[in-house]
C-alpha positions as a Markdown table, in Angstrom:
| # | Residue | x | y | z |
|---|---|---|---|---|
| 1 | Unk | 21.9 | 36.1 | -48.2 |
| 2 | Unk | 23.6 | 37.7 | -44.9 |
| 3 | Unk | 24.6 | 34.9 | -42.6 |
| 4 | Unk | 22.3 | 34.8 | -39.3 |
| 5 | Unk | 24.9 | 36.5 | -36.0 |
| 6 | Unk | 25.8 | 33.9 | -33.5 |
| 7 | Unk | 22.9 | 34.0 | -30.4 |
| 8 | Unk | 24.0 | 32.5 | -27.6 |
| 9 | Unk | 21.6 | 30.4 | -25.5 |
| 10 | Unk | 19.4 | 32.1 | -22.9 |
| 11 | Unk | 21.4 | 29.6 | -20.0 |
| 12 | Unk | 24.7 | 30.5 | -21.3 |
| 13 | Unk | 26.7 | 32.7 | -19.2 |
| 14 | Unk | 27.8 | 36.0 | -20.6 |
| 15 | Unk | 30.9 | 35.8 | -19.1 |
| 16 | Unk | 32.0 | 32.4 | -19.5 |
| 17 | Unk | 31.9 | 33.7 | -23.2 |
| 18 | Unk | 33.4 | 37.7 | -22.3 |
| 19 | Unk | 36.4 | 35.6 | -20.1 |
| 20 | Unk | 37.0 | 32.5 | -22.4 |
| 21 | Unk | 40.8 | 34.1 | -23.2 |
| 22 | Unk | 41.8 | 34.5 | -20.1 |
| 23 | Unk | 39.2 | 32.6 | -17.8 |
| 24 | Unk | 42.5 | 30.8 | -15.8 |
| 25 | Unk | 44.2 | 34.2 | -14.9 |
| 26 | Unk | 44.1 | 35.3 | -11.2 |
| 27 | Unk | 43.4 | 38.9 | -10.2 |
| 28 | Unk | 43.7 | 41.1 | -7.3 |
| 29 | Unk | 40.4 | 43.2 | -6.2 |
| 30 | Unk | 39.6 | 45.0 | -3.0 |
| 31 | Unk | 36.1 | 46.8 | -1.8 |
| 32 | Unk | 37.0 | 50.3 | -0.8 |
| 33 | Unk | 34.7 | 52.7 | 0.7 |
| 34 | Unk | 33.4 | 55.7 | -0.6 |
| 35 | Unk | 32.5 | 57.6 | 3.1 |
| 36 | Unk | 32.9 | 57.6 | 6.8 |
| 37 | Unk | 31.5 | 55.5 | 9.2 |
| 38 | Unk | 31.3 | 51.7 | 10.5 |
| 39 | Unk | 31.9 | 48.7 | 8.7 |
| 40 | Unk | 29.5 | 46.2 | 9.4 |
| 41 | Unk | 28.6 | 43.0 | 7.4 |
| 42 | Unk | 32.5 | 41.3 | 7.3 |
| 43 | Unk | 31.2 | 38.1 | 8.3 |
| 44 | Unk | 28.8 | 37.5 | 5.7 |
| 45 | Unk | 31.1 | 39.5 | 3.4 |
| 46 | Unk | 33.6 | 36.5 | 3.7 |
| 47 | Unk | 30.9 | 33.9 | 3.8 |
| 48 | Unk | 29.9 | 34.4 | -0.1 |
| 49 | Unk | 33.2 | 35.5 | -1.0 |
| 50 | Unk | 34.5 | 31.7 | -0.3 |
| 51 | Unk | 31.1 | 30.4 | -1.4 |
| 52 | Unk | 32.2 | 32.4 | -5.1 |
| 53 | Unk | 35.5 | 31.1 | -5.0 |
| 54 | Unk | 37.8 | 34.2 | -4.2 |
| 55 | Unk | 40.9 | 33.9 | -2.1 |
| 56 | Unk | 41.1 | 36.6 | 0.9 |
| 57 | Unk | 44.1 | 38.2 | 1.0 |
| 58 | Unk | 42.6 | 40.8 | 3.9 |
| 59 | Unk | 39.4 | 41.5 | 5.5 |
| 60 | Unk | 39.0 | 44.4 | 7.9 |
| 61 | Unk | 37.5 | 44.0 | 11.5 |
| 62 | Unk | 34.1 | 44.3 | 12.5 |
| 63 | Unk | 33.1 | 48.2 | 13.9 |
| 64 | Unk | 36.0 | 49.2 | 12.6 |
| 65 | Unk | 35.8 | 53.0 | 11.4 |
| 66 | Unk | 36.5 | 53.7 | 7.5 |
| 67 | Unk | 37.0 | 56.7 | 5.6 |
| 68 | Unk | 37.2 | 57.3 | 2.1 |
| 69 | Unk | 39.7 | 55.3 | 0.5 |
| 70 | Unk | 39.6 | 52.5 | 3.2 |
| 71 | Unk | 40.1 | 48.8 | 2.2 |
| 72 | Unk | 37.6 | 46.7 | 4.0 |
| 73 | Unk | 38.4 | 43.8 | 1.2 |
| 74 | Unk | 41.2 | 42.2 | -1.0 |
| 75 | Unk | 41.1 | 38.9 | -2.4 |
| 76 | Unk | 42.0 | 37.2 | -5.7 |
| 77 | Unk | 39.5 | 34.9 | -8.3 |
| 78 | Unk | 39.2 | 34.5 | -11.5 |
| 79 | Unk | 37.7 | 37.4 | -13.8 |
| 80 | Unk | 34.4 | 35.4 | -13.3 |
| 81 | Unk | 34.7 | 35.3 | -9.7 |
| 82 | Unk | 35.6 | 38.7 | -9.7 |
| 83 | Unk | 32.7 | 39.6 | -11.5 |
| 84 | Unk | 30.7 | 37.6 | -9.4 |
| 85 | Unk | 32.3 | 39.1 | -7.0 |
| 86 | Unk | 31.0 | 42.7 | -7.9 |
| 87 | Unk | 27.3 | 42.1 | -8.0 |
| 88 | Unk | 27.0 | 39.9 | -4.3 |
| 89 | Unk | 29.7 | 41.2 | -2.1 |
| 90 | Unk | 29.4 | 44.7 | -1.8 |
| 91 | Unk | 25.6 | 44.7 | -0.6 |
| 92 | Unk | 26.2 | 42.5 | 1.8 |
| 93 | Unk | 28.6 | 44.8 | 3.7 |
| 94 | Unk | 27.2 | 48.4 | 2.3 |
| 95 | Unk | 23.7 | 47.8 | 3.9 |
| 96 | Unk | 24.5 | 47.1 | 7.2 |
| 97 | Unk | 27.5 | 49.5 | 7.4 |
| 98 | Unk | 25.1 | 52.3 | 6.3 |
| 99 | Unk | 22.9 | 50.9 | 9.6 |
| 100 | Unk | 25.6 | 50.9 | 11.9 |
| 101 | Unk | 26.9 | 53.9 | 11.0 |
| 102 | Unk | 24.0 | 55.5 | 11.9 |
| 103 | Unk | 23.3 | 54.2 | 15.0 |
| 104 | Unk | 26.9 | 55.0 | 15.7 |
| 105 | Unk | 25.9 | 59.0 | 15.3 |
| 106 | Unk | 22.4 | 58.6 | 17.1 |
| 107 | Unk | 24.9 | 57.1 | 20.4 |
| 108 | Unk | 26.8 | 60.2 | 20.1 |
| 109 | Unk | 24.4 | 62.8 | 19.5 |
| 110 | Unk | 23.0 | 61.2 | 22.8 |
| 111 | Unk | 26.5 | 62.5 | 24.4 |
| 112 | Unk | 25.8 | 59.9 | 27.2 |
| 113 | Unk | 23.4 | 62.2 | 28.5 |
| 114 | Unk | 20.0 | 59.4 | 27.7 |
| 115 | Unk | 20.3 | 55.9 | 27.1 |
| 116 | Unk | 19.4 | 55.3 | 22.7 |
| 117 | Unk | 18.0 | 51.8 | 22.0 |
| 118 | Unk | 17.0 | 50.5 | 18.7 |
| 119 | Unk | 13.9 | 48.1 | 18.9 |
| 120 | Unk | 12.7 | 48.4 | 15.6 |
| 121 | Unk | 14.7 | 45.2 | 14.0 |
| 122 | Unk | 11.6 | 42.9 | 15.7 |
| 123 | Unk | 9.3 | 44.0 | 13.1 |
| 124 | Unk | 11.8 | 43.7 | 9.6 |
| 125 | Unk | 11.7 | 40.5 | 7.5 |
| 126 | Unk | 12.8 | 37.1 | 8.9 |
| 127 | Unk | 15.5 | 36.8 | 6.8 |
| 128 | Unk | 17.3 | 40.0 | 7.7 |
| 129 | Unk | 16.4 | 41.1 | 11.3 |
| 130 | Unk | 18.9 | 39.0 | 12.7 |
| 131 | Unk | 21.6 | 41.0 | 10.9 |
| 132 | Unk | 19.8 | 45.1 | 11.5 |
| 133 | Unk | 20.6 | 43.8 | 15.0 |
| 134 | Unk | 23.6 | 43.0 | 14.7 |
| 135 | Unk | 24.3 | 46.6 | 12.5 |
| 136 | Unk | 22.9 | 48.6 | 15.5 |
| 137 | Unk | 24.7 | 46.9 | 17.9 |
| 138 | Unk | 27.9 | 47.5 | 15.8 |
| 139 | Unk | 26.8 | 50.8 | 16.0 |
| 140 | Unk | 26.9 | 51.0 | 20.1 |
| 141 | Unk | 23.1 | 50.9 | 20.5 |
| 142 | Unk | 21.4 | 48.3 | 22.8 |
| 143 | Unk | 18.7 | 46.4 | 20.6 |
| 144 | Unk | 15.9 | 46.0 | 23.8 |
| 145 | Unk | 14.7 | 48.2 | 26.1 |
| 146 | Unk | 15.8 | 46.6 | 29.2 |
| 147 | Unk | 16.9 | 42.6 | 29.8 |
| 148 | Unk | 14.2 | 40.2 | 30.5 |
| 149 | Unk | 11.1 | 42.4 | 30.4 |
| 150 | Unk | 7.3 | 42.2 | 29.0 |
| 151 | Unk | 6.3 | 44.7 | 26.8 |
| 152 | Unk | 2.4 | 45.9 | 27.3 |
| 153 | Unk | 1.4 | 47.8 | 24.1 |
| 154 | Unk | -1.7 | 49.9 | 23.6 |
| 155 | Unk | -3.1 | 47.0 | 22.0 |
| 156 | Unk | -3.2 | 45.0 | 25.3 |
| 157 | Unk | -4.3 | 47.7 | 27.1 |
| 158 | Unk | -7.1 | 48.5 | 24.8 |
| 159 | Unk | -8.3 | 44.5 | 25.2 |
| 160 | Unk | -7.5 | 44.4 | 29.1 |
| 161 | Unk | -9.6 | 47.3 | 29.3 |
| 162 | Unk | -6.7 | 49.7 | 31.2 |
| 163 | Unk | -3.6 | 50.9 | 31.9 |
| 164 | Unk | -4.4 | 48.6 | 35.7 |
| 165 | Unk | -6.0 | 45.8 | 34.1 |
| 166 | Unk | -2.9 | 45.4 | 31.8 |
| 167 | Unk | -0.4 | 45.8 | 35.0 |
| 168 | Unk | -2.5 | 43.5 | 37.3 |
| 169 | Unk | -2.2 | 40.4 | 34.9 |
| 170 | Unk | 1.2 | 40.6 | 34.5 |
| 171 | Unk | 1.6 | 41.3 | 38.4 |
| 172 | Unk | 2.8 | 37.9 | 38.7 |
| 173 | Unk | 5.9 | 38.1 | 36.9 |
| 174 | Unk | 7.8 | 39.7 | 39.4 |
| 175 | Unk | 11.3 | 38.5 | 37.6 |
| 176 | Unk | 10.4 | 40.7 | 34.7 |
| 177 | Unk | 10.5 | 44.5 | 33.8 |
| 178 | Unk | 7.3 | 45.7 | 32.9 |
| 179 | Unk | 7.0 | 48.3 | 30.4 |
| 180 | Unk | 3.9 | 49.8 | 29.3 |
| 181 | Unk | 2.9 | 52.5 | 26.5 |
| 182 | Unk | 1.2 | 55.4 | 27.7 |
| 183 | Unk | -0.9 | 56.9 | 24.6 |
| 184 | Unk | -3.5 | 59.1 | 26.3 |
| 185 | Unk | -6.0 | 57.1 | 24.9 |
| 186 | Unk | -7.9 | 56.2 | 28.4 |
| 187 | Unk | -6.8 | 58.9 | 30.1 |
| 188 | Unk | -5.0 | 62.3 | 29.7 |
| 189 | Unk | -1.7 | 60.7 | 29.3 |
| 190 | Unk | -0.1 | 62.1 | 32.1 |
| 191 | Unk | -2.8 | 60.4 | 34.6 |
| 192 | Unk | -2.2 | 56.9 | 32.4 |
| 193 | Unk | 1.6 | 57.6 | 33.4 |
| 194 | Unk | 0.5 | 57.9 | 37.3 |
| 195 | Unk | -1.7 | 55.0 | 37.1 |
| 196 | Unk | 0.6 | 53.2 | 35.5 |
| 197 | Unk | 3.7 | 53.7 | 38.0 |
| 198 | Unk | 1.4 | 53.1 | 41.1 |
| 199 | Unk | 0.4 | 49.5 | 39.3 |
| 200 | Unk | 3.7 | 48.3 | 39.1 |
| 201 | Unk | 5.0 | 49.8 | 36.0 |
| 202 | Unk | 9.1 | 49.8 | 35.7 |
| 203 | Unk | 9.3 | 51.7 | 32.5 |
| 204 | Unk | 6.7 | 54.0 | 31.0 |
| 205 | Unk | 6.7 | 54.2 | 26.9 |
| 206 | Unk | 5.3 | 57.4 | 25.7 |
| 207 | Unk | 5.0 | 56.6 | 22.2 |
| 208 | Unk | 3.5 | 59.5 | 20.7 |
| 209 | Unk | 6.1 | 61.6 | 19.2 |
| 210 | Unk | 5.1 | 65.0 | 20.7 |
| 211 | Unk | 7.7 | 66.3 | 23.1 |
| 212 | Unk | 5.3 | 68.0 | 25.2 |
| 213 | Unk | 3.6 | 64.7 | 26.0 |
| 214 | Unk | 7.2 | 63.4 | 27.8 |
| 215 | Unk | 6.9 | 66.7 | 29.3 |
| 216 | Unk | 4.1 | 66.4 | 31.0 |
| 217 | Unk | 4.2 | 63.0 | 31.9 |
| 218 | Unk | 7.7 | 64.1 | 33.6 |
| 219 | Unk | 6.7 | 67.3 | 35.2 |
| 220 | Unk | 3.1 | 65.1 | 37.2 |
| 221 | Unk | 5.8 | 62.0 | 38.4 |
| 222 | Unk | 7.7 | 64.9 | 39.9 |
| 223 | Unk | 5.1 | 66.8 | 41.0 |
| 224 | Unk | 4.0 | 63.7 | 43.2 |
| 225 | Unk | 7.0 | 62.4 | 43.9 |
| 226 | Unk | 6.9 | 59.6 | 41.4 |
| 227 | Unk | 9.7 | 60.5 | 39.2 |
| 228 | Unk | 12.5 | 58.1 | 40.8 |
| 229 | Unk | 10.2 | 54.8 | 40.8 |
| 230 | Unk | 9.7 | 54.5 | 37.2 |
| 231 | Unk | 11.7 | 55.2 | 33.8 |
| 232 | Unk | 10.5 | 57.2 | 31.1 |
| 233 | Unk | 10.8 | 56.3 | 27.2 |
| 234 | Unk | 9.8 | 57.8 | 24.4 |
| 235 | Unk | 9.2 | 56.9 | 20.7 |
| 236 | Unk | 7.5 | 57.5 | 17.2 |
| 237 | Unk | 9.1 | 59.8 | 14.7 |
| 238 | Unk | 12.3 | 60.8 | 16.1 |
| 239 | Unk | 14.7 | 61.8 | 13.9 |
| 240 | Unk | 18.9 | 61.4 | 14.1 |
| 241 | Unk | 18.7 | 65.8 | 14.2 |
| 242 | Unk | 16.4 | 65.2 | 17.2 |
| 243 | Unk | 18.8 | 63.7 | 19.8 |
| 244 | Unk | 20.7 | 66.6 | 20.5 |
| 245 | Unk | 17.7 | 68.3 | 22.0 |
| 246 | Unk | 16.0 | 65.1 | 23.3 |
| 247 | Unk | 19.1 | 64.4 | 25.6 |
| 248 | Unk | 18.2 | 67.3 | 27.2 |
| 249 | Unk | 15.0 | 66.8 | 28.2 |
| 250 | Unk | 13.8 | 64.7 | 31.6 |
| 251 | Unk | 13.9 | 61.0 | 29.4 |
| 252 | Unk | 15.7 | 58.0 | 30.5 |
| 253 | Unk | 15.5 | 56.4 | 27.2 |
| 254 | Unk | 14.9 | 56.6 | 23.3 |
| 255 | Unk | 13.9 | 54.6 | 21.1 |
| 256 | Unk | 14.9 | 55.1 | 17.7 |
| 257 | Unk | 13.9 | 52.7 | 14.8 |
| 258 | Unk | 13.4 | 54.3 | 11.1 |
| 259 | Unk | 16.6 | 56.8 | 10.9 |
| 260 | Unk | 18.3 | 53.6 | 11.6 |
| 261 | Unk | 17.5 | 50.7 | 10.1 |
| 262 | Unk | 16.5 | 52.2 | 7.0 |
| 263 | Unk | 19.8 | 53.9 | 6.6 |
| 264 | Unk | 21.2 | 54.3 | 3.5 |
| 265 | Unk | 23.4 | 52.1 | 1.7 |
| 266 | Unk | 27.3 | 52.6 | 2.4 |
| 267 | Unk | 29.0 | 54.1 | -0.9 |
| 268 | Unk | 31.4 | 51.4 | -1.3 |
| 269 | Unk | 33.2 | 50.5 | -4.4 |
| 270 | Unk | 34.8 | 47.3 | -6.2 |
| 271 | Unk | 38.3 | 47.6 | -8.1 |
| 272 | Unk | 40.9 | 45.5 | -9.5 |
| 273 | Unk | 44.0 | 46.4 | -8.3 |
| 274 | Unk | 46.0 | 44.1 | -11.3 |
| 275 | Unk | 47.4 | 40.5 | -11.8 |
| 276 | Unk | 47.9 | 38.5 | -8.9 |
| 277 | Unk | 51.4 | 37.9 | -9.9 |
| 278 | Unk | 52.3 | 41.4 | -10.8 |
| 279 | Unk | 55.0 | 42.0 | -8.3 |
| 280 | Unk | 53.6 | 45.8 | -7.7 |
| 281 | Unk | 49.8 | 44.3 | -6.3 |
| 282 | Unk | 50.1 | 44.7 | -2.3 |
């Protein structure tokens, strides 16, 4: 009778048993991208890479641009550590270079023309939204529509009951910026804009998506002499391919959210370079 193969337990570790022969050897890896961009993520890159084990040998700097073939990593471990190594360290720093490499080409399709902020982050997980922040700043975009403002969404002005209802309780607060979305949903939406910029509004969000929406909101401020007291935002939908033209048009600011946080993950890659004695490993 054939004898039974040897199973290993379900708690064993695969490569405790692939490494046994040469578990106490040290090699040399790096993380090497695949594409262009930013490199974002360094920090927590190194943070697991001591909690593994590894040694670094370099680390590249934060918003620093990488091409193909750029090291952003080297360090030496143990083939486990390695291994280890391979499977945690390279999302840490391919998601949120993928990020910040996008917001990086929304900022310059804006060719300084409109001011591009990313807003979006408030509304990811807990765990994570600290760091898409981070990523789009890394990427030269501001996070929040202006500093130390209260935002008064369509929501608020649906249970004020108005675009003046909403303004006049926050009236108050003169040490903040008020912005306020502008929907059309009382009102055509350029007279919400009008209304809105008489009441005390410092920045109006036209969160619709349709161009010709910003249009005419722009075209009645101007039309009664308006346009100077009060910025003009808009949102929903906008693509990176949209900028271009967006910069163009009479709006202050953008706010991007999707095409950038939800950016791909940076093509980045793992290799062992050799022996960490080999005299020919840099």
């Amino acid at each position: 009778m054939a004898s039974m193969p040897n199973i290993q337990k379900r708690d064993t570790d695969l490569r405790d048993v692939i490494f046994e022969d040469i578990k106490d050897k040290r090699f040399v890896a790096a993380i090497i991208s695949e594409e262009e961009g930013l490199v974002c993520g360094v920090d927590l890159l190194k943070k697991k890479g001591e909690e593994i084990g590894v040694e670094f040998l370099f680390l590249l700097k934060e918003g620093s641009r990488i091409s193909k073939g750029t090291v952003i990593a080297k360090f030496s471990g143990t083939p486990k550590q390695i291994a280890i190594s391979e499977d945690n360290l390279i999302g840490l720093v391919s998601k949120y270079s993928g990020v910040a490499s996008a917001a990086g080409k929304a900022k310059k399709r804006a060719k300084g023309k409109i001011e591009v902020v990313c807003g979006a982050w408030k509304k990811q997980p807990g765990e994570i939204k600290g760091f898409l922040r981070r990523a789009a700043e890394v990427g030269g975009l501001k996070t929040r529509i202006a500093e130390n403002f209260i935002y008064l969404d369509k929501n608020y002005v649906r249970m004020f009951g108005g675009i003046k209802e909403s303004l006049e309780a926050v009236r108050g607060m003169r040490d903040r910026v008020k912005v306020i979305q502008v929907r059309g949903e009382t009102a055509p939406i350029e007279v919400e804009a009008l209304e809105a910029t008489r009441n005390g509004a410092d920045i109006l969000m036209v969160d619709t998506g349709r161009i010709e929406d910003v249009k005419r909101v722009a075209e009645t401020l101007k039309r009664e002499g308006k346009r100077a007291e009060v910025k003009i935002a808009f949102a929903s939908g906008i693509k990176l391919s949209d900028i271009s033209a967006l910069a163009d048009e009479d709006i202050d600011i953008l706010d991007i959210g999707r095409p950038v946080l939800d950016a791909p993950l940076f093509d980045m890659r793992l290799d062992v370079l050799g022996a960490a004695d080999a005299q020919d490993v840099e």
